[in-house]
C-alpha angles and dihedrals in degrees: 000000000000140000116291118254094228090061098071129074103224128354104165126173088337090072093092101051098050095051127096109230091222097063106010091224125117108281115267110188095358121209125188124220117221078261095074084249123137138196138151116300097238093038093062098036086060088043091061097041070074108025138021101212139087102266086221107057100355096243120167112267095190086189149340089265092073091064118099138181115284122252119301093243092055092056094041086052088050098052086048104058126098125248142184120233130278079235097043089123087053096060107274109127101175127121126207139157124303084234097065098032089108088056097041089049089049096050100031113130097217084053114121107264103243123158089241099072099080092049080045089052086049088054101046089048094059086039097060090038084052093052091046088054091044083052101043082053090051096042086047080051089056094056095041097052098019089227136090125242104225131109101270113259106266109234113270076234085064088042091055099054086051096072120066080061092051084055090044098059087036084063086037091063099049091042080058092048086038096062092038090064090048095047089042085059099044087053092056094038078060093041088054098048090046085056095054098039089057089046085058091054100044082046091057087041095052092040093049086048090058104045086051087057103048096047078056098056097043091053095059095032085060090036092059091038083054085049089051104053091039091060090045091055095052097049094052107101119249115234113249130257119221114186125243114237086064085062101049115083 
C-alpha cells in the first residue's frame, strides 16, 4: 500500500505519474515490470499471489526476479516530494522529504516514547551511511564504464498511453465496489423478508395455540357448570304426592 495522496503539500501534475495504478496511492518501495510498468512493491506482490500478469497490459511476470528498480527520475521524484508527518494527528505539522521521513519519524518529538527509539535512530544512521556508500560505488561505476546502470526511461509517449488504462482498472475497481454493495443489500433485503416470513409463522402457530386453549377451557368450563346444576337439581326437594281416595269423603 502506498502513501496516501492527502499527506503530501503539493503534488501537481506530477500526481499521475507517481501513483501506483493498484492502490492509487504515491509509490512506497517502487518496483518496475519488463513493461516499463511500476507499482509498489507489496501491492504487486499481493496482485501475483492471484494473478501472473502486469495489471496494466497483462502481460506475462514469469517470477519476482524479473522485477528492477524503477527509473532513476522516478526515485529521485519520490525523494523530492513533500510530506506531512507519521505523527501529523498528534500535532507535528512539519513536512520534509520523503527521503528523510524515516529519520524525521525516529527522531520526531510528538512520536509515542517507547525503549526501542534510540536503537530506531541507530538503525537509520547506519542506514543512511550505508545508501551514501551504495551511492559513492555507483557514482565510481559511472565513471569506469561511462554509462548508468538503471532501466532506460520509457517515452512519455509510452507513459501517455498508460494511462487511460490506468483510468480503466481504476473504474474496474469501483464497478467491482459498486456491485458488492449491491449484492451486500440484496442479501439483507433476503435476510429481512425470511425473518418475516418466520415472525408470520410463528404469528399463525401462537394464534392457533390459543384458540386451542381457549376452546379447552370453555368445554370443561361448560362441562363442570353442567356437573353443578345437575347436582342442585337434584338436592331441591320434590313436592309430595297424597292419594286421592284419602281425600274424597
Amino acid at each position: 500500500m502506498g502513501y496516501d495522496l492527502k499527506r503530501f503539500s503539493d503534488l501537481g501534475v506530477l500526481a499521475e505519474d507517481i501513483t501506483c495504478p493498484i492502490c492509487m496511492n504515491v509509490f512506497r518501495d517502487p518496483v518496475t515490470t519488463k513493461c516499463r510498468h511500476t507499482y509498489c512493491r507489496d501491492c504487486l506482490y499481493e496482485w501475483l499471489q492471484r494473478h501472473k500478469t502486469c495489471p496494466l497490459d497483462q502481460l506475462p511476470i514469469e517470477s519476482y526476479d524479473t522485477l528492477t528498480k524503477p527509473p532513476i527520475f522516478v526515485i529521485n521524484i519520490l525523494g523530492r516530494l513533500l510530506i506531512f508527518c507519521d505523527y501529523k494527528e498528534k500535532g507535528c505539522q512539519k513536512t520534509v522529504k520523503l527521503e528523510d521521513l524515516a529519520q524525521h519519524v525516529a527522531t520526531c518529538p510528538f512520536r509515542p516514547k517507547t525503549a526501542v527509539s534510540q536503537v530506531l535512530v541507530n538503525l537509520t544512521k547506519l542506514s543512511n551511511r550505508l545508501s551514501f556508500t551504495n551511492f559513492a560505488s555507483w557514482l565510481n561505476r559511472i565513471n569506469q564504464r561511462g554509462n548508468i546502470e538503471h532501466p532506460p526511461t520509457p517515452p512519455a509517449r509510452y507513459r501517455i498511453r498508460s494511462r487511460p488504462r490506468h483510468t480503466e482498472l481504476a473504474r474496474q475497481r469501483e464497478r467491482r465496489d459498486e456491485f458488492g454493495r449491491e449484492e451486500d443489500i440484496t442479501n439483507v433485503v433476503f435476510l429481512f423478508l425470511a425473518l418475516l416470513a418466520v415472525a408470520a409463522y410463528f404469528a399463525v402457530l401462537f394464534r392457533f395455540a390459543i384458540e386451542c386453549f381457549l376452546l379447552f377451557v370453555f368445554q370443561h368450563i361448560s362441562i363442570l357448570l353442567f356437573g353443578v346444576f345437575v347436582m342442585i337439581f337434584n338436592m331441591t326437594p320434590q313436592p309430595s304426592t297424597v292419594p286421592l281416595d284419602y281425600l274424597l269423603p
